[in-house]
C-alpha positions as CSV (number, residue, x, y, z in Angstrom):
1,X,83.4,118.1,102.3
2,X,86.1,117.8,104.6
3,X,89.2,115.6,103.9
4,X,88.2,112.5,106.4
5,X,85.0,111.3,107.3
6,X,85.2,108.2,109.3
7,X,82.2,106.7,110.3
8,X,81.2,103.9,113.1
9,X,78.6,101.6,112.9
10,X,76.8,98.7,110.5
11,X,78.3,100.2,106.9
12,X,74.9,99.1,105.2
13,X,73.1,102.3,107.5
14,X,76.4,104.6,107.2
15,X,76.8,104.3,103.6
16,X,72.7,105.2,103.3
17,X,73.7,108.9,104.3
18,X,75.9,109.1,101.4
19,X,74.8,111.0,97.9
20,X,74.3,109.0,94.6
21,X,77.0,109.2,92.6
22,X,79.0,111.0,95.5
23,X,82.4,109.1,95.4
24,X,85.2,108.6,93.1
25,X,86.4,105.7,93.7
26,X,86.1,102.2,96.3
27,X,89.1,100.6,97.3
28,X,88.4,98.1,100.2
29,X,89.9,94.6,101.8
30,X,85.8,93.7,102.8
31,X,85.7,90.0,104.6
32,X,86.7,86.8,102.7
33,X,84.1,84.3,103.9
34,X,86.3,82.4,105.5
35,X,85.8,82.4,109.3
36,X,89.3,84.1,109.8
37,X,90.6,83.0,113.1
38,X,86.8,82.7,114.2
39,X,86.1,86.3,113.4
40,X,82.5,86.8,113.4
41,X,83.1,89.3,111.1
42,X,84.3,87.4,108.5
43,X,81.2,84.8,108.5
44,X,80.4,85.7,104.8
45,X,81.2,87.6,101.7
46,X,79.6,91.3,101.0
47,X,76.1,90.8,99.8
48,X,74.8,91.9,96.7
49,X,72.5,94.9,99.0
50,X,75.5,95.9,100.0
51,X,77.7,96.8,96.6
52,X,74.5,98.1,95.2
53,X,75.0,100.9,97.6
54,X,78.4,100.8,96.8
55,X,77.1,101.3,93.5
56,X,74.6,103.8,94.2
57,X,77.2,106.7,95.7
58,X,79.8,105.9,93.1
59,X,80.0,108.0,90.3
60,X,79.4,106.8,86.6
61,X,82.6,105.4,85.4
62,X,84.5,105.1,89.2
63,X,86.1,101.8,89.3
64,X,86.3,99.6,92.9
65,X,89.4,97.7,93.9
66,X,88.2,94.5,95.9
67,X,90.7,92.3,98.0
68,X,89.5,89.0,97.5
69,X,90.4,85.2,99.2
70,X,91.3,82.7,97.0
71,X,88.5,80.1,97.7
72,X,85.8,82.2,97.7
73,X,86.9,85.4,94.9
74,X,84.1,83.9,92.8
75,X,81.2,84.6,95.4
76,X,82.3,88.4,96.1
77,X,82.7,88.8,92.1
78,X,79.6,87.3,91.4
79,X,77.8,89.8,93.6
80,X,79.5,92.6,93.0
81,X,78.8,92.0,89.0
82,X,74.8,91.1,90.5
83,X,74.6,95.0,91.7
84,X,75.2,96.2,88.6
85,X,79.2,96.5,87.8
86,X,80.9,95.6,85.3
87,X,84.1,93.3,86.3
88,X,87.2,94.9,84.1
89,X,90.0,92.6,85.2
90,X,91.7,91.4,88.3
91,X,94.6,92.5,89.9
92,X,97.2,89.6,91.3
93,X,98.9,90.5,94.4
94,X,101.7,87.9,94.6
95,X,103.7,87.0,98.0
96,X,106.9,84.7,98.8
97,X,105.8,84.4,102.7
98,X,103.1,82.9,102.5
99,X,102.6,79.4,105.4
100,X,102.0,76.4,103.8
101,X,98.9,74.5,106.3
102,X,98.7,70.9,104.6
103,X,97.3,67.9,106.3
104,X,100.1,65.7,105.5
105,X,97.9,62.5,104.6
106,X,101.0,60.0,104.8
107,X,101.3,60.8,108.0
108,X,97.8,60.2,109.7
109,X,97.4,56.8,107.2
110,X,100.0,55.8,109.4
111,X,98.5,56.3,112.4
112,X,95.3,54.6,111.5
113,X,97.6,51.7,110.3
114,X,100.1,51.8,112.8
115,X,102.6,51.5,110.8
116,X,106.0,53.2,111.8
117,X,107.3,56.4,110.2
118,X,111.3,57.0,109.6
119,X,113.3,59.4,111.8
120,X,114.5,62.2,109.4
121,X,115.0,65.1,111.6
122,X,114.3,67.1,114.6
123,X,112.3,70.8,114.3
124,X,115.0,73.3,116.2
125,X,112.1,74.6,117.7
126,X,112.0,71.0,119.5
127,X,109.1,68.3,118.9
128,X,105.5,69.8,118.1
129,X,103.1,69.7,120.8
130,X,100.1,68.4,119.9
131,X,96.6,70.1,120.4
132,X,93.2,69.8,119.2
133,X,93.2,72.7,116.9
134,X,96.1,71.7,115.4
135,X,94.9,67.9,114.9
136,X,94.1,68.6,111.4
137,X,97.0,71.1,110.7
138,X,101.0,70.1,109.8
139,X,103.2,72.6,109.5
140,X,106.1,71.0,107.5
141,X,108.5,73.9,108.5
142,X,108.3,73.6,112.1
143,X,107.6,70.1,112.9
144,X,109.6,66.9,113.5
145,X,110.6,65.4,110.4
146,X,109.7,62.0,109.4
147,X,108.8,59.5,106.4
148,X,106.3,56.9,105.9
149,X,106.1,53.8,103.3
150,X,102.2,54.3,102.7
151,X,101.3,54.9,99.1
152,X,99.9,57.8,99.7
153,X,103.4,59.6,101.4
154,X,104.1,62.7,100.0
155,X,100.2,63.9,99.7
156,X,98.7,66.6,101.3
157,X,95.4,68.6,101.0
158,X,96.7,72.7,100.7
159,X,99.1,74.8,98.6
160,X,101.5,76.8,100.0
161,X,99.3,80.3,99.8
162,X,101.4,82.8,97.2
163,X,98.5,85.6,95.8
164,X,95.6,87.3,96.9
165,X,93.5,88.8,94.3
166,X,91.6,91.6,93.6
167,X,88.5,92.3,92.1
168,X,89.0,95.3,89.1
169,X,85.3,96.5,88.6
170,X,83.9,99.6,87.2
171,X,80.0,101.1,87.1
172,X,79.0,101.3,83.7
173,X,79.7,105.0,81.8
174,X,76.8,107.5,82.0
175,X,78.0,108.9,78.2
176,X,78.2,107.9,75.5
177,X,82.2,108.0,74.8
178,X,84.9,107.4,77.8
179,X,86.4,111.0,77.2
180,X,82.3,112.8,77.5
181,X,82.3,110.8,80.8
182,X,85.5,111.8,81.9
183,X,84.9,115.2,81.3
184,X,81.4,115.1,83.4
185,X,82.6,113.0,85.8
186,X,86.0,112.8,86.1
187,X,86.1,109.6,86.4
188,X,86.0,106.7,84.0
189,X,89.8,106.3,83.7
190,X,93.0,104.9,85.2
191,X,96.2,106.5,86.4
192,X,98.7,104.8,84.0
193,X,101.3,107.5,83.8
194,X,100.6,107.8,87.6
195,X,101.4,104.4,88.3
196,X,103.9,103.5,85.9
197,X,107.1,101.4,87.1
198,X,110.1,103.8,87.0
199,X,113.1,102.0,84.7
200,X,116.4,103.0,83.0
201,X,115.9,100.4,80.6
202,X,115.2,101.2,77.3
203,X,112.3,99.6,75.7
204,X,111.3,99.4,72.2
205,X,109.2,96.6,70.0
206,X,106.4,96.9,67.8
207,X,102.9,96.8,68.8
208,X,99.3,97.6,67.7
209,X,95.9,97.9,69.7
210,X,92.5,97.1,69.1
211,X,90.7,99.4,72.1
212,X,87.2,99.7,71.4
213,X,86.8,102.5,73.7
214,X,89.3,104.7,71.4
215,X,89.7,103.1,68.2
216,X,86.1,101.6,67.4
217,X,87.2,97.8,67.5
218,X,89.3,98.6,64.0
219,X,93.0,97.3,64.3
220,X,95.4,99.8,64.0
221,X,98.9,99.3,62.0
222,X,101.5,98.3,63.6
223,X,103.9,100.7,64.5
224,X,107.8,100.7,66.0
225,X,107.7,102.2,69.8
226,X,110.4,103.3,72.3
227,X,110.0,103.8,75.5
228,X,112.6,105.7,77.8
229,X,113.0,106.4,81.3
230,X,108.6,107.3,81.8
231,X,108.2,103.7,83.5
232,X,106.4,100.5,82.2
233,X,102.8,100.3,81.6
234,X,101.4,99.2,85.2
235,X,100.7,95.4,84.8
236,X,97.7,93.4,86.4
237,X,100.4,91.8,88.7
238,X,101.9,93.1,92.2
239,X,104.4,91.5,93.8
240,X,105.6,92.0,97.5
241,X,109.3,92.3,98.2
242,X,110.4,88.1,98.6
243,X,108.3,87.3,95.0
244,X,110.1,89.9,93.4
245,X,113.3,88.8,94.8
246,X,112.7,85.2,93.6
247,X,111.7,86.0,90.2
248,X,115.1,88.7,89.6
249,X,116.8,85.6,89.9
250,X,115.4,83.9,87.0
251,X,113.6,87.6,85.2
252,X,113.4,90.9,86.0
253,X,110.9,92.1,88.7
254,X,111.5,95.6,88.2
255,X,109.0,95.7,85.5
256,X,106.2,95.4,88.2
257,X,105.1,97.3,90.6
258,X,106.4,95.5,94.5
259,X,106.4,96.6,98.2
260,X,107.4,94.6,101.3
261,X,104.5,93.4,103.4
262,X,103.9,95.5,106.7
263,X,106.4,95.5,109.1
264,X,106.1,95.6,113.0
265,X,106.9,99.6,113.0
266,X,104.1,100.3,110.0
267,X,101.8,98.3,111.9
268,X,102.2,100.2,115.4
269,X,102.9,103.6,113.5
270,X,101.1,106.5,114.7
271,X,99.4,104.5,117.8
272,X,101.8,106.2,120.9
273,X,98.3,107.1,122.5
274,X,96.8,103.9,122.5
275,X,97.0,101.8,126.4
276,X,99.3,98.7,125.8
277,X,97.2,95.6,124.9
278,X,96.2,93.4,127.6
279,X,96.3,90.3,125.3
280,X,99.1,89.7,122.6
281,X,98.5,89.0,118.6
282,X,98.5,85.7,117.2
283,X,101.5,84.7,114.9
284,X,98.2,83.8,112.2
285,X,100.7,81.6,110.1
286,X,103.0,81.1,112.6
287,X,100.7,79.3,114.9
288,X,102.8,75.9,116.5
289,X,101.0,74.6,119.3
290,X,97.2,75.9,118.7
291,X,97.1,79.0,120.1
292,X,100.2,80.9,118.1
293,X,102.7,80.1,120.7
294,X,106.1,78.8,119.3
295,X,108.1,75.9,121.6
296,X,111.6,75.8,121.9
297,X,113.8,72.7,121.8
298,X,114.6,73.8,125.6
299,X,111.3,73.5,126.4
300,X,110.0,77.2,126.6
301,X,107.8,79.3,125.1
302,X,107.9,82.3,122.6
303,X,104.2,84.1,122.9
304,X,103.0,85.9,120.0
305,X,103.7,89.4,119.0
306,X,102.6,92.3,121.0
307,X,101.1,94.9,118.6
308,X,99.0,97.4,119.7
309,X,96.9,97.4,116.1
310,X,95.4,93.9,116.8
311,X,93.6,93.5,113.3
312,X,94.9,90.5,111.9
313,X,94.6,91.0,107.7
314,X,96.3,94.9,107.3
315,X,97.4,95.6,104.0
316,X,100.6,97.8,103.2
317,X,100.2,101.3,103.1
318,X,102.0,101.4,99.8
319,X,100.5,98.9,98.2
320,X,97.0,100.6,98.8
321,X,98.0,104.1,98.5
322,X,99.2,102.9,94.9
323,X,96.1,100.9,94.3
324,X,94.0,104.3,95.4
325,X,96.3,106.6,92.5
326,X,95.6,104.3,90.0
327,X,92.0,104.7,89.9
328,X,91.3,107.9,92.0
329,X,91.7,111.3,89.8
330,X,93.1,114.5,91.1
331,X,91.5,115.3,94.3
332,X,88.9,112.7,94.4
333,X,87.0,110.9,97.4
334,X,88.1,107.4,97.9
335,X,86.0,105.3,100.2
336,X,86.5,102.0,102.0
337,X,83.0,100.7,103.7
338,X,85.6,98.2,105.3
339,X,88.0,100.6,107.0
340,X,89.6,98.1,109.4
341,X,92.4,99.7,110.8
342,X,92.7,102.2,108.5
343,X,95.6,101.6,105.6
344,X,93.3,102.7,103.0
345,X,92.4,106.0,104.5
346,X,96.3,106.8,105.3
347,X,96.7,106.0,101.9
348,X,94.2,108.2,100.7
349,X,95.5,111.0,102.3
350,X,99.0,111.0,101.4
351,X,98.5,110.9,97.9
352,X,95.7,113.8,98.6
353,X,92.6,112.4,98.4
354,X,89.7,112.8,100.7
355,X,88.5,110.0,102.6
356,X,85.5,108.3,103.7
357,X,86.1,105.1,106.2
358,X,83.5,102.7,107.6
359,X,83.9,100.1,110.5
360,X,81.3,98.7,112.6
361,X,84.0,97.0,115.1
362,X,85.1,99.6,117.7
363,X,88.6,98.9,118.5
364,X,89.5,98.7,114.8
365,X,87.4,102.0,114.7
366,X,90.1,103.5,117.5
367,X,93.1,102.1,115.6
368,X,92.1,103.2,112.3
369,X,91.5,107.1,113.6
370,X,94.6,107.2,116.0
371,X,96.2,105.8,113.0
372,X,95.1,108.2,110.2
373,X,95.1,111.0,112.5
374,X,98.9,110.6,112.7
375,X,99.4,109.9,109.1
376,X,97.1,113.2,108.0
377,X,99.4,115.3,110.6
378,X,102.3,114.2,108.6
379,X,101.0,114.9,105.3
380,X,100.1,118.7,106.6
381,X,103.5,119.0,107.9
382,X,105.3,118.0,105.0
383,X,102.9,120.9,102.8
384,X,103.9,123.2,105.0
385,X,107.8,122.8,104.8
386,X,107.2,122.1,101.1
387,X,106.3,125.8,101.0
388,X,108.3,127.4,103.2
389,X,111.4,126.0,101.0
């Protein structure tokens, strides 16, 4: 097989002309259900046909990664347990930058009232704009600030979002024992020494285990440990750069694994080849007067970002080319039946996996090749002057 396979189209029909138990390992951000700026794409959760030929092509023991939305994590789970996995845990990927959307409730009792509201302060962007998409929206950040006496001042109807979390599932062993599977296989396992969290500090305590898979459900003794400089057990938690610099303020972060979200050059990287968009990306949770444009005090206008990869949910390169080592063994196939614009397949490749990407929409299809294209040039570069040295 060669290292990347992308394929185009409905994912239910591509992943048909894939093998049973063909593929190491899933790792996938699939829709949240959530209408996501009106995508139609993102009308609904994957259906339970559709991980059962997930299922299907993955190999006894292969585990799938599943980015999940808060509000609607239980439906994806549900039907990815429904085609047959079994669900082993979920990952938490936590976030400091997350918007805060709250209907602030004070405020519109007010209005229905009439009652008048306190000046507290002016937005420096200047006084919101009101629109009909935003009529339901307040943005406390970037908004004129005021105070009502209504009872129910102060309420709301969102938290500010901080995690997105994902679904740690596994297809049930074809052996009897987790090392006969491994060996048949190869898969069965996760990556911990791969994925551990690099530390000078010394660690020591006393623990004992009750594994079921290696000790038979009897409880060991417990038994002094140290740990040196071989990195922290990986942790169920990921945080991205702001989280981790909130918590080192209180804790330490740097026992969990953390990477900044993507930045303007990660997002545009390896796209010189693609024509300059002829419309600009919303600001998704920067969005001030409706349609992501941000007013000034003066008056004018700031439109949203030009990128030229327009898909509106990428995930960092580093967080899924971590995600992809910890349940992907040597030289495995990692496959995403929701490519998108291709993180997980760059990911892939760097840490040398072969690939196999789906996408049914076209220009995320053009992204996602242009993008891994680039990223796969890179790799074979870097080989090469590896061996020349």
């Amino acid at each position: 097989m060669k290292q990347i396979n992308l394929m185009l189209g409905d994912n239910m029909e591509s992943i048909k002309k894939l093998e049973d138990n063909s593929v190491d390992s899933i790792v996938s951000d699939p829709p949240y259900g959530l209408s996501f700026m009106n995508k139609k794409w993102d009308y609904d959760v994957p259906s339970v046909e559709l991980w059962k030929e997930v299922y299907r092509v993955l190999k006894p023991g292969g585990h799938l990664l599943s980015f999940g939305g808060t509000r609607t994590y239980h439906r994806m789970v549900v039907n990815i347990e429904d085609a047959g996995f079994e669900i082993r845990d979920q990952i938490q990927w936590l976030y400091g930058s997350g918007f805060p959307k709250s209907h602030n409730i004070g405020k519109a009792v007010d209005k229905i009232q009439g009652n008048d509201r306190e000046w507290i302060s002016e937005s420096p962007y200047g006084p919101r704009k009101s629109s009909k998409s935003q009529s339901l929206v307040h943005n406390t950040m970037h908004s004129d600030k005021t105070k009502g006496q209504s009872k129910y001042e102060g309420f709301g109807t969102a938290l500010k979002p901080a995690n997105e979390p994902i679904c740690v599932a596994r297809k049930p062993l074809s052996e009897s024992t987790i090392a006969a599977n491994v060996l048949k296989w190869g898969t069965g396992g996760i990556n911990i020494d791969g994925c551990r969290i690099g530390t000078e500090e010394k660690i020591s305590g006393r623990v004992r285990t009750n594994n079921t898979e290696t000790y038979n459900g009897a409880w060991q003794e417990e038994d002094d440990y140290e740990q040196h400089t071989e990195g922290r057990f990986p942790a169920n938690i990921i945080f991205d750069e702001s989280a981790a610099e909130m918590l080192d303020e209180q804790a330490s972060a740097s026992r969990f694994f953390y990477i900044a979200k993507v930045s303007k050059s990660e997002r545009n990287m390896g796209l010189d080849n693609l024509p300059e968009p002829s419309t600009r990306m919303p600001r998704v949770l920067n969005s001030y007067d409706g349609v992501g444009n941000i007013i000034r005090a003066d008056g004018s206008i700031i439109p949203p970002a030009m990128y030229k990869n327009t898909h509106p949910t990428l995930k960092p390169v580093q967080l899924m080319a971590y995600l992809c080592r910890l349940v992907t063994p040597v030289g495995g196939i990692v496959l995403d039946p929701f490519m998108g614009s291709g993180s997980t397949g760059i990911s892939a490749c760097l840490e040398g996996f072969r690939f196999i990407g789906m996408e049914m929409n076209e220009e995320y299809f053009t992204i996602a090749s242009e993008r891994i294209e680039a990223y796969e040039k890179y790799r074979v570069f870097t080989e090469k002057k590896k061996k020349k040295k």
